[in-house]
Every structure is written in structure tokens, then in C-alpha cells.
Steps between C-alpha positions, in 0.01 A plus 500: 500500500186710580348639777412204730321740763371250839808232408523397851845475682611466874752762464488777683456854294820724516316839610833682570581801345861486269681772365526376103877425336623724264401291195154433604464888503657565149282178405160648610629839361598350141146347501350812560662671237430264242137546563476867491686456144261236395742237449336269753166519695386266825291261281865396314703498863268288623502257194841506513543424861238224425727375196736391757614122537288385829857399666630884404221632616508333890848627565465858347454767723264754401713776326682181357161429282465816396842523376423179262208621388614848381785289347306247363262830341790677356632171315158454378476842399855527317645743730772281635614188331456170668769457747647843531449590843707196580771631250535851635485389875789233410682741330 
């Protein structure tokens, strides 16, 4: 997936304002951190949202993306091992 800027859709545009959950907050926090560390920059969030199956990709929200990415990243990286956010969240 990419940036499809002028794909044309009869939807309307959801302008309202919305108080973000909890996680989305921690997600867009954790992000931030791992930049200022130099773990992850922009370029590799937004390669790593792109790296996202097209099907993934239509039902993720926004802080859902980001949370692959930085996963996908930190696998690629070796600072978590494939699978072990699933692990620790069913554990």
C-alpha cells in the first residue's frame, strides 16, 4: 500500500474531532520514543506500514498501522523475536 493521494470515493470525510483510546496514545508515544533513540525513523514506519498485506491494510485503523510497522521494524531489527508480542499479550 502507498500513498494513493486523489483515489476517488463517495464517502463522506469524518471531520469530527475524537478524543484518542488509551493504546493509540501509548502507540504514538512508543513511536516517538523509538525515534528519538534512533531505533526507527519515518522513512522505516512508513515502509513498514506500506509492507502491509493490501487486505490488512483496508481494515487497520491508523494507530493500528503504526503498531505493525514498529513491530514489523523491531523483528527486522532483532529486538523482539518474531511472534513475541503475541506471546506476552497471551500470556
Amino acid at each position: 500500500m502507498h500513498d494513493r493521494g486523489g483515489w476517488s470515493s463517495d464517502a463522506p470525510i469524518d471531520r469530527s474531532e475524537h478524543t484518542l483510546a488509551d493504546w493509540e496514545l501509548l502507540t504514538d508515544a512508543l513511536v516517538g520514543a523509538l525515534g528519538r533513540q534512533g531505533v526507527m525513523n519515518v522513512d522505516e514506519l512508513r515502509r513498514g506500514i506500506e509492507s502491509m498485506p493490501p487486505d490488512e491494510y483496508e481494515r487497520a485503523s491508523y494507530y493500528e498501522r503504526w503498531l505493525y510497522s514498529a513491530e514489523t521494524i523491531l523483528t527486522e531489527k532483532g529486538l523482539i523475536a518474531p511472534g513475541e508480542l503475541d506471546a506476552r499479550l497471551a500470556g
